[in-house]
N, C-alpha and C positions, 0 to 999 in steps of 0.2 A: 299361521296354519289354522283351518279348521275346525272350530273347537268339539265337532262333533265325527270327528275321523275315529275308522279304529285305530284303537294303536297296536297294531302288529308290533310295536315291540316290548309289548307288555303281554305277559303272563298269571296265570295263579294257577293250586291245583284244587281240584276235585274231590269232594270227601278228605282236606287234609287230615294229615292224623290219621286214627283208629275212627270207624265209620259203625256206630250202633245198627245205622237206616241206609241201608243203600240206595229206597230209592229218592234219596237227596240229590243224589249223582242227577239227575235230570232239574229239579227244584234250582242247582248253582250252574250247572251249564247252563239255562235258561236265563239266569240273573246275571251271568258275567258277559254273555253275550251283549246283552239289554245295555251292560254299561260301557258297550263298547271294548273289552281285552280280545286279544286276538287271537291268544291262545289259552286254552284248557288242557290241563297236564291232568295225568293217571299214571298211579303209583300202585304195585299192586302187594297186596299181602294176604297171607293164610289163613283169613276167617269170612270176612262179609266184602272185600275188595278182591275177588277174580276180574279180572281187565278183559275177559272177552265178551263177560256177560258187560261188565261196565261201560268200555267204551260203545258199543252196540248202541245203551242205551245213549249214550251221551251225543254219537253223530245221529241218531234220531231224533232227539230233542233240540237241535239247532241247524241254521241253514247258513253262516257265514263263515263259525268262528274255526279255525285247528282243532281240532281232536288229536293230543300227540301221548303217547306212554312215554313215563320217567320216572319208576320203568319196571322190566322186568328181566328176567336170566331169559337167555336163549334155549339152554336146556331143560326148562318145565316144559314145553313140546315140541313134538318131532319136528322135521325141516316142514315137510307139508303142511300141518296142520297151521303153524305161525305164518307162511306165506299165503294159504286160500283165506286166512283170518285176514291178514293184511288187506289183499285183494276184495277180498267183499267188501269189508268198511272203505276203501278207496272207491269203489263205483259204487257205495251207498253213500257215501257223499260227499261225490262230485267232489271228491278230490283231497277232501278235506285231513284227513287220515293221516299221524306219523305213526308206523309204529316204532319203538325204540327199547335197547337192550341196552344193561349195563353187568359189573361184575359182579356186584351181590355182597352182603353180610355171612362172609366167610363162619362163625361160629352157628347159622342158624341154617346154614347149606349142611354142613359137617354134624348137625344134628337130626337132619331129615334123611341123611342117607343120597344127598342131590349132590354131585361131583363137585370139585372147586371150578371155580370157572379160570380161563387166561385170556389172555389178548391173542395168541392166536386162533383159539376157537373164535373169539367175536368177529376176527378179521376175514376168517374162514367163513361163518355163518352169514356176515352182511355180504358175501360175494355171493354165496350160493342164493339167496335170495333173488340179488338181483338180474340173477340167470333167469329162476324161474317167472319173475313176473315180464320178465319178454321172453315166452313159451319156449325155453331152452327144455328139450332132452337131457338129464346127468345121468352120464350111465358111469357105474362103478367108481362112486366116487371115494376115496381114499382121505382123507384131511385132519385135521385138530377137532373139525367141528365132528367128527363121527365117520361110520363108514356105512354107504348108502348104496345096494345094487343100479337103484334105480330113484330118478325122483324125477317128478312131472306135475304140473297144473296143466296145461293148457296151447297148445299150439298155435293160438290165434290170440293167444296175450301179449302185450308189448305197454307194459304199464311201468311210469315213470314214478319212483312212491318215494319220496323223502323218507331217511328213515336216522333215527336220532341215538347217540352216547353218550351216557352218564358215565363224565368220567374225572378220575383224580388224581392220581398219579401221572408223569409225566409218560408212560409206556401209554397209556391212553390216553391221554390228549393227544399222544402224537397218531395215536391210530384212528381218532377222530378227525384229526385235520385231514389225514388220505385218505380216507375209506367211507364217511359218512357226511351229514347234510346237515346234520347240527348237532354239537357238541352241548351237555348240561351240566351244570358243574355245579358243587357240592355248597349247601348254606353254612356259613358263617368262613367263608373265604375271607382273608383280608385282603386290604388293598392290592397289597405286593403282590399276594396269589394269587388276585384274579387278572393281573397284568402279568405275570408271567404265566399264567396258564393259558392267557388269549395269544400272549407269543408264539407260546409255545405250538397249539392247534393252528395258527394262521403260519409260521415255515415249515410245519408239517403237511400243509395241503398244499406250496409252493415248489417242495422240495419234490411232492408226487404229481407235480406237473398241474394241479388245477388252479383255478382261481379263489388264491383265500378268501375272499370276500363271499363265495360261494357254501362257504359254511359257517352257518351261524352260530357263536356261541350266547349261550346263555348264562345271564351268570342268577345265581338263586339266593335272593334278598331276605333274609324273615324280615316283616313286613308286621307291624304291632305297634297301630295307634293308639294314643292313649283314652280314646274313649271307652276301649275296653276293658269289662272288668278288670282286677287287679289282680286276682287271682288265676284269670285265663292268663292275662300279661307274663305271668309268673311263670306258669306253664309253658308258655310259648318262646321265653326266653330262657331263661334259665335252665328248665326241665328240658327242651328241644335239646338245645347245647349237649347237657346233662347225660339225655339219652344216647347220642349222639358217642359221647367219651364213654361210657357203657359198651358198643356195638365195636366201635374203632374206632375207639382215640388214641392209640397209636401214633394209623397214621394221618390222622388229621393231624395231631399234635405237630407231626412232622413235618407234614405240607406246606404248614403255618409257621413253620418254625419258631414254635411255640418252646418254652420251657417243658421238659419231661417231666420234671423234680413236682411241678403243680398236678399233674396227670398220677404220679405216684400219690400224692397226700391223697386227691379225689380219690382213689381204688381203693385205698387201706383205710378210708372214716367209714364207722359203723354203722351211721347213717344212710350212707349210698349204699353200704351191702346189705341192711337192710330190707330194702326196696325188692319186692321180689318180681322183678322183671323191669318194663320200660318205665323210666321217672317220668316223664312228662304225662304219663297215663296215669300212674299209680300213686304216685308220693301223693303223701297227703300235704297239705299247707305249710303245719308245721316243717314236713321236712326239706320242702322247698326252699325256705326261708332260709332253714340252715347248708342248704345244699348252695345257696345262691352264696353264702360267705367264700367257700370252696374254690370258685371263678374268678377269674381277673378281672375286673373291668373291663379289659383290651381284649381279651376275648369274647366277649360278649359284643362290644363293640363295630362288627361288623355284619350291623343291621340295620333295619329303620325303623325308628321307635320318635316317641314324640307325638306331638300334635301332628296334623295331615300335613301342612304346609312342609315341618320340616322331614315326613317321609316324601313327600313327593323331590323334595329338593335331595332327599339320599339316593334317590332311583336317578336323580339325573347325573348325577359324580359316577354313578356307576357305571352307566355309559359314557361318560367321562373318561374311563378307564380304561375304555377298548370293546368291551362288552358290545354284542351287536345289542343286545335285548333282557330284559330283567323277568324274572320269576317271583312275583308278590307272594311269599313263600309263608305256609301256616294260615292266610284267613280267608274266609269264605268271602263274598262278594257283598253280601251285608258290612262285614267291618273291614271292606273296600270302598265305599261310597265314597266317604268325604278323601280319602289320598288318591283316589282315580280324579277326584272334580277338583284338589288342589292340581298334580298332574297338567291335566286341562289347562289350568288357568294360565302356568308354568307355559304349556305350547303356543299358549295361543298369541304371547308377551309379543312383543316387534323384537328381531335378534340387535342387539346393541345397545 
Protein backbone atom coordinates (compact mmCIF):
# COMPACT_ATOMS: atom_id res chain seq x y z
CA UNK A 1 0.00 0.00 0.00
CA UNK A 2 0.84 3.54 -0.29
CA UNK A 3 2.61 4.90 2.16
CA UNK A 4 1.31 8.25 1.68
CA UNK A 5 -2.64 7.18 1.55
CA UNK A 6 -5.14 8.55 3.94
CA UNK A 7 -5.95 6.43 6.32
CA UNK A 8 -9.65 6.76 6.64
CA UNK A 9 -9.40 4.36 9.05
CA UNK A 10 -7.77 6.18 11.48
CA UNK A 11 -9.16 8.89 13.72
CA UNK A 12 -8.13 11.55 16.59
CA UNK A 13 -10.24 14.23 18.36
CA UNK A 14 -9.94 17.91 18.37
CA UNK A 15 -9.14 20.01 21.30
CA UNK A 16 -8.98 16.59 23.46
CA UNK A 17 -9.74 17.19 26.97
CA UNK A 18 -10.65 20.53 28.47
CA UNK A 19 -9.74 23.30 25.51
CA UNK A 20 -8.14 26.75 27.45
CA UNK A 21 -7.81 28.14 23.28
CA UNK A 22 -10.39 27.20 21.06
CA UNK A 23 -8.81 28.53 18.37
CA UNK A 24 -6.55 25.37 18.35
CA UNK A 25 -9.51 23.63 16.81
CA UNK A 26 -8.35 24.94 13.31
CA UNK A 27 -4.08 24.83 14.31
CA UNK A 28 -4.99 20.39 14.79
CA UNK A 29 -7.47 20.16 12.16
CA UNK A 30 -4.97 21.65 9.89
CA UNK A 31 -1.98 19.31 11.32
CA UNK A 32 -4.10 15.96 11.28
CA UNK A 33 -5.09 16.46 7.90
CA UNK A 34 -1.28 17.34 6.86
CA UNK A 35 -0.53 13.86 8.45
CA UNK A 36 -2.93 12.16 6.51
CA UNK A 37 -5.92 10.85 9.42
CA UNK A 38 -9.12 10.81 7.85
CA UNK A 39 -11.07 11.71 10.35
CA UNK A 40 -11.37 14.57 13.03
CA UNK A 41 -13.71 13.94 16.00
CA UNK A 42 -15.65 16.86 18.16
CA UNK A 43 -16.77 16.36 21.47
CA UNK A 44 -18.57 19.07 22.88
CA UNK A 45 -18.68 20.42 26.55
CA UNK A 46 -20.08 23.55 28.65
CA UNK A 47 -17.37 26.08 28.51
CA UNK A 48 -14.86 26.90 25.35
CA UNK A 49 -16.15 23.56 23.27
CA UNK A 50 -19.74 24.53 21.68
CA UNK A 51 -19.54 22.21 18.31
CA UNK A 52 -21.46 24.50 16.12
CA UNK A 53 -19.19 27.39 16.43
CA UNK A 54 -16.27 24.44 16.34
CA UNK A 55 -17.06 22.33 13.85
CA UNK A 56 -17.78 25.48 11.38
CA UNK A 57 -14.39 26.19 12.19
CA UNK A 58 -12.94 22.91 11.62
CA UNK A 59 -14.77 22.07 8.01
CA UNK A 60 -13.31 25.51 7.10
CA UNK A 61 -9.83 24.93 7.93
CA UNK A 62 -9.58 21.62 5.81
CA UNK A 63 -10.57 20.27 2.25
CA UNK A 64 -10.24 16.51 2.62
CA UNK A 65 -10.48 15.25 5.95
CA UNK A 66 -14.28 14.05 7.96
CA UNK A 67 -15.52 16.57 10.26
CA UNK A 68 -17.64 14.02 12.53
CA UNK A 69 -19.24 15.02 16.40
CA UNK A 70 -18.48 12.44 19.15
CA UNK A 71 -20.58 14.01 20.29
CA UNK A 72 -23.36 15.53 21.57
CA UNK A 73 -27.14 15.10 23.20
CA UNK A 74 -29.75 15.55 20.71
CA UNK A 75 -31.71 17.54 23.21
CA UNK A 76 -29.35 20.85 23.56
CA UNK A 77 -31.29 21.86 20.30
CA UNK A 78 -34.51 21.89 18.62
CA UNK A 79 -35.12 19.38 15.55
CA UNK A 80 -34.56 22.35 13.24
CA UNK A 81 -31.81 24.02 14.31
CA UNK A 82 -29.40 20.61 14.67
CA UNK A 83 -30.70 19.59 11.07
CA UNK A 84 -30.10 23.19 9.03
CA UNK A 85 -26.64 23.04 11.25
CA UNK A 86 -26.20 19.56 9.77
CA UNK A 87 -27.08 20.83 6.32
CA UNK A 88 -24.96 23.74 6.13
CA UNK A 89 -21.67 22.09 7.24
CA UNK A 90 -22.67 19.15 4.64
CA UNK A 91 -22.63 21.57 1.57
CA UNK A 92 -19.89 23.65 3.33
CA UNK A 93 -17.86 20.93 2.70
CA UNK A 94 -18.57 19.08 0.15
CA UNK A 95 -19.74 16.56 2.08
CA UNK A 96 -17.50 16.27 4.52
CA UNK A 97 -19.70 16.49 7.78
CA UNK A 98 -20.96 13.74 10.45
CA UNK A 99 -22.98 14.97 12.73
CA UNK A 100 -23.43 12.68 15.67
CA UNK A 101 -25.41 12.09 19.00
CA UNK A 102 -24.96 10.18 21.92
CA UNK A 103 -26.62 9.46 25.51
CA UNK A 104 -24.79 11.83 27.70
CA UNK A 105 -23.33 12.05 31.39
CA UNK A 106 -26.40 11.28 33.22
CA UNK A 107 -25.33 13.23 36.63
CA UNK A 108 -24.25 16.41 34.63
CA UNK A 109 -27.83 16.43 32.40
CA UNK A 110 -29.62 15.95 36.04
CA UNK A 111 -27.75 18.93 37.19
CA UNK A 112 -28.48 21.41 34.41
CA UNK A 113 -31.96 20.73 34.45
CA UNK A 114 -31.47 18.97 30.45
CA UNK A 115 -33.88 15.69 30.46
CA UNK A 116 -32.24 12.07 30.63
CA UNK A 117 -31.79 10.98 27.42
CA UNK A 118 -33.05 7.01 26.02
CA UNK A 119 -32.58 5.21 22.97
CA UNK A 120 -35.99 5.80 21.86
CA UNK A 121 -35.56 9.48 21.61
CA UNK A 122 -32.13 8.97 19.61
CA UNK A 123 -33.96 6.38 17.37
CA UNK A 124 -36.69 8.90 17.00
CA UNK A 125 -34.42 11.93 16.56
CA UNK A 126 -32.01 10.26 13.77
CA UNK A 127 -35.33 9.47 11.80
CA UNK A 128 -36.79 12.77 11.94
CA UNK A 129 -33.59 14.06 10.71
CA UNK A 130 -33.34 12.12 7.98
CA UNK A 131 -36.90 13.19 6.77
CA UNK A 132 -35.95 16.51 6.82
CA UNK A 133 -32.73 16.58 4.86
CA UNK A 134 -34.68 15.11 1.84
CA UNK A 135 -37.27 17.99 2.15
CA UNK A 136 -40.00 16.03 4.08
CA UNK A 137 -42.95 18.09 5.46
CA UNK A 138 -43.66 16.68 9.38
CA UNK A 139 -46.73 17.70 10.38
CA UNK A 140 -47.87 16.97 13.96
CA UNK A 141 -45.44 14.88 14.97
CA UNK A 142 -45.95 12.97 18.14
CA UNK A 143 -42.66 10.81 19.34
CA UNK A 144 -39.96 10.00 22.27
CA UNK A 145 -38.03 12.73 20.52
CA UNK A 146 -40.67 15.58 21.29
CA UNK A 147 -43.96 16.79 20.06
CA UNK A 148 -43.66 19.00 16.93
CA UNK A 149 -46.76 20.90 14.96
CA UNK A 150 -44.78 21.42 12.23
CA UNK A 151 -41.05 20.84 11.04
CA UNK A 152 -39.38 21.73 7.75
CA UNK A 153 -36.00 22.90 6.07
CA UNK A 154 -36.44 22.74 2.66
CA UNK A 155 -38.39 21.17 -0.17
CA UNK A 156 -35.73 20.93 -2.66
CA UNK A 157 -33.43 19.06 -0.08
CA UNK A 158 -32.47 15.51 -0.69
CA UNK A 159 -29.25 15.34 1.13
CA UNK A 160 -27.66 11.99 2.08
CA UNK A 161 -25.51 12.99 5.59
CA UNK A 162 -23.91 10.02 7.55
CA UNK A 163 -24.74 10.61 10.93
CA UNK A 164 -22.84 8.72 13.84
CA UNK A 165 -23.62 6.87 17.80
CA UNK A 166 -21.73 6.97 20.72
CA UNK A 167 -22.66 4.27 22.18
CA UNK A 168 -22.14 1.54 25.21
CA UNK A 169 -24.48 -0.43 26.40
CA UNK A 170 -25.84 -3.12 24.26
CA UNK A 171 -29.60 -1.16 23.80
CA UNK A 172 -27.32 1.14 21.71
CA UNK A 173 -25.16 -0.67 19.99
CA UNK A 174 -28.03 -2.29 18.72
CA UNK A 175 -29.73 0.96 17.86
CA UNK A 176 -26.66 1.86 16.02
CA UNK A 177 -26.31 -1.05 13.91
CA UNK A 178 -30.19 -0.09 12.42
CA UNK A 179 -30.48 3.30 12.52
CA UNK A 180 -27.06 4.96 12.03
CA UNK A 181 -23.87 5.02 9.73
CA UNK A 182 -21.31 4.67 12.27
CA UNK A 183 -21.19 3.52 15.62
CA UNK A 184 -18.31 5.05 18.52
CA UNK A 185 -17.63 3.34 21.15
CA UNK A 186 -16.27 4.26 24.55
CA UNK A 187 -12.06 4.37 25.45
CA UNK A 188 -10.65 1.77 27.46
CA UNK A 189 -12.94 -1.11 26.00
CA UNK A 190 -11.16 -4.38 26.40
CA UNK A 191 -10.69 -6.74 23.93
CA UNK A 192 -13.76 -8.86 24.78
CA UNK A 193 -15.90 -5.65 24.60
CA UNK A 194 -14.91 -4.22 21.70
CA UNK A 195 -15.73 -7.86 19.92
CA UNK A 196 -18.76 -8.14 21.29
CA UNK A 197 -19.91 -4.74 20.88
CA UNK A 198 -18.68 -4.97 17.02
CA UNK A 199 -21.18 -8.13 17.17
CA UNK A 200 -23.35 -6.86 18.54
CA UNK A 201 -23.73 -3.34 16.06
CA UNK A 202 -23.01 -5.67 13.01
CA UNK A 203 -26.57 -8.24 13.73
CA UNK A 204 -28.18 -5.46 14.58
CA UNK A 205 -27.95 -3.76 11.22
CA UNK A 206 -28.48 -7.48 9.53
CA UNK A 207 -31.30 -8.19 11.55
CA UNK A 208 -32.85 -4.49 10.15
CA UNK A 209 -32.28 -5.64 6.79
CA UNK A 210 -29.10 -3.46 5.87
CA UNK A 211 -25.68 -4.20 5.04
CA UNK A 212 -23.50 -4.53 8.31
CA UNK A 213 -20.50 -3.67 6.64
CA UNK A 214 -22.41 -0.44 5.92
CA UNK A 215 -21.86 0.84 9.34
CA UNK A 216 -18.81 1.59 10.76
CA UNK A 217 -17.65 1.09 14.05
CA UNK A 218 -15.28 2.80 15.66
CA UNK A 219 -13.47 1.54 18.26
CA UNK A 220 -11.56 4.61 20.72
CA UNK A 221 -7.82 3.61 21.52
CA UNK A 222 -6.13 6.34 24.17
CA UNK A 223 -3.19 6.59 22.29
CA UNK A 224 0.06 7.77 24.74
CA UNK A 225 3.53 7.37 23.41
CA UNK A 226 6.06 7.61 25.44
CA UNK A 227 7.84 10.55 24.33
CA UNK A 228 5.40 12.35 26.19
CA UNK A 229 6.02 13.91 29.26
CA UNK A 230 5.37 11.78 32.21
CA UNK A 231 3.31 13.57 33.81
CA UNK A 232 0.87 14.38 30.74
CA UNK A 233 1.25 10.27 30.51
CA UNK A 234 -0.07 10.32 33.83
CA UNK A 235 -2.94 12.29 33.13
CA UNK A 236 -3.88 10.69 30.12
CA UNK A 237 -3.87 7.36 31.52
CA UNK A 238 -4.51 6.97 34.75
CA UNK A 239 -6.47 10.38 35.29
CA UNK A 240 -8.50 9.72 31.71
CA UNK A 241 -9.46 6.15 33.25
CA UNK A 242 -9.93 7.96 36.75
CA UNK A 243 -12.25 10.61 35.43
CA UNK A 244 -13.88 8.26 33.61
CA UNK A 245 -14.99 5.99 36.95
CA UNK A 246 -15.87 9.42 38.46
CA UNK A 247 -18.70 10.28 35.61
CA UNK A 248 -19.86 6.30 35.16
CA UNK A 249 -18.00 3.79 36.42
CA UNK A 250 -20.75 1.81 36.99
CA UNK A 251 -21.33 1.13 33.94
CA UNK A 252 -18.06 0.83 32.43
CA UNK A 253 -17.20 -1.32 35.28
CA UNK A 254 -19.87 -3.54 33.95
CA UNK A 255 -19.50 -3.44 30.25
CA UNK A 256 -16.01 -4.70 31.04
CA UNK A 257 -16.87 -6.94 33.42
CA UNK A 258 -14.76 -5.65 35.46
CA UNK A 259 -14.55 -6.22 39.42
CA UNK A 260 -17.17 -3.73 41.40
CA UNK A 261 -15.38 -4.38 44.74
CA UNK A 262 -11.97 -2.16 42.89
CA UNK A 263 -14.70 0.52 41.66
CA UNK A 264 -15.96 0.62 45.62
CA UNK A 265 -12.20 1.01 47.19
CA UNK A 266 -11.76 3.92 44.22
CA UNK A 267 -15.14 5.85 45.49
CA UNK A 268 -14.53 5.58 49.17
CA UNK A 269 -10.26 6.80 49.09
CA UNK A 270 -9.94 10.21 50.29
CA UNK A 271 -7.93 11.02 47.69
CA UNK A 272 -10.26 10.61 44.78
CA UNK A 273 -13.00 12.56 46.96
CA UNK A 274 -10.82 14.93 47.35
CA UNK A 275 -10.39 16.12 43.91
CA UNK A 276 -12.97 18.60 43.35
CA UNK A 277 -14.27 17.81 40.12
CA UNK A 278 -12.64 15.93 36.85
CA UNK A 279 -9.00 14.00 37.81
CA UNK A 280 -7.45 14.19 34.77
CA UNK A 281 -7.77 18.09 34.78
CA UNK A 282 -7.39 18.79 38.35
CA UNK A 283 -5.33 16.18 40.41
CA UNK A 284 -2.37 17.32 41.10
CA UNK A 285 0.77 14.85 40.55
CA UNK A 286 0.95 13.79 43.83
CA UNK A 287 -2.46 12.58 43.73
CA UNK A 288 -2.21 10.96 40.44
CA UNK A 289 0.39 8.84 41.63
CA UNK A 290 -1.56 7.62 44.35
CA UNK A 291 -4.76 7.55 42.34
CA UNK A 292 -2.67 5.28 39.82
CA UNK A 293 -2.05 2.51 42.87
CA UNK A 294 -6.20 2.52 42.93
CA UNK A 295 -6.20 0.79 39.18
CA UNK A 296 -5.48 -2.49 37.91
CA UNK A 297 -3.14 -2.82 35.53
CA UNK A 298 -5.77 -4.84 33.26
CA UNK A 299 -7.69 -1.83 33.28
CA UNK A 300 -5.61 0.33 32.33
CA UNK A 301 -4.38 -1.95 29.81
CA UNK A 302 -6.63 -1.30 26.95
CA UNK A 303 -4.70 1.18 25.25
CA UNK A 304 -1.52 2.03 23.44
CA UNK A 305 1.11 3.09 25.21
CA UNK A 306 4.94 2.54 24.61
CA UNK A 307 7.19 3.55 22.08
CA UNK A 308 5.45 4.43 18.45
CA UNK A 309 6.13 1.07 16.97
CA UNK A 310 4.45 -0.67 19.71
CA UNK A 311 1.25 1.73 19.48
CA UNK A 312 0.99 1.47 15.92
CA UNK A 313 1.17 -2.36 16.32
CA UNK A 314 -1.84 -1.82 19.28
CA UNK A 315 -4.03 0.18 16.61
CA UNK A 316 -3.58 -2.89 14.42
CA UNK A 317 -4.89 -5.86 16.82
CA UNK A 318 -7.54 -3.50 17.21
CA UNK A 319 -8.80 -3.81 13.92
CA UNK A 320 -7.77 -7.17 14.44
CA UNK A 321 -10.67 -7.33 16.34
CA UNK A 322 -13.51 -6.43 14.20
CA UNK A 323 -13.26 -2.82 14.69
CA UNK A 324 -13.68 -1.09 11.09
CA UNK A 325 -11.46 1.93 12.28
CA UNK A 326 -9.62 3.28 15.43
CA UNK A 327 -9.96 6.73 17.29
CA UNK A 328 -6.11 7.83 18.40
CA UNK A 329 -8.02 8.99 21.47
CA UNK A 330 -6.43 11.89 24.15
CA UNK A 331 -3.43 13.34 21.69
CA UNK A 332 -3.09 16.09 19.35
CA UNK A 333 -1.33 15.52 16.13
CA UNK A 334 1.86 16.71 17.39
CA UNK A 335 2.27 13.45 19.81
CA UNK A 336 0.80 11.62 16.76
CA UNK A 337 3.80 12.09 14.35
CA UNK A 338 5.93 9.26 15.14
CA UNK A 339 2.75 6.38 15.67
CA UNK A 340 1.08 7.72 12.46
CA UNK A 341 4.70 7.21 10.66
CA UNK A 342 5.29 3.85 12.64
CA UNK A 343 1.48 3.03 11.36
CA UNK A 344 2.85 3.78 7.85
CA UNK A 345 5.66 1.75 7.88
CA UNK A 346 3.24 -1.18 9.46
CA UNK A 347 0.97 -0.59 5.86
CA UNK A 348 3.33 -0.34 3.77
CA UNK A 349 5.23 -3.97 4.85
CA UNK A 350 4.35 -6.72 1.83
CA UNK A 351 1.19 -8.95 3.60
CA UNK A 352 3.18 -12.28 4.57
Amino acid sequence: MATDRTLTELGYYLLAGGAADPSLVIDEAVAGERLGLGTAFLSERFNLKELGALSGAACASTSAMTIALGTTNHNLRHPIVFASWATTLHRLSGGRFMPGIGRGIAPIQQAFGIPAVTTAQMEDFVGLMRRLWHGEVIFNHEGPAGSFPILHLDASFDEDIDMSLVAFGPESLALGGRAFDAVILHTFFTEETVERSVRTVKEAAEQAGRDPASVTVWSCLATVEDSIDEELRLRKTVGRLATYLQGYGDLLVHTNRWDPAVLDRFRSDTVVSSVPGAIDTLATIDQLEHISGLIPDAWLEPSATGSATACAERVSAELDLGADAVILHGATPLELEAVVAAYRERDARPAG
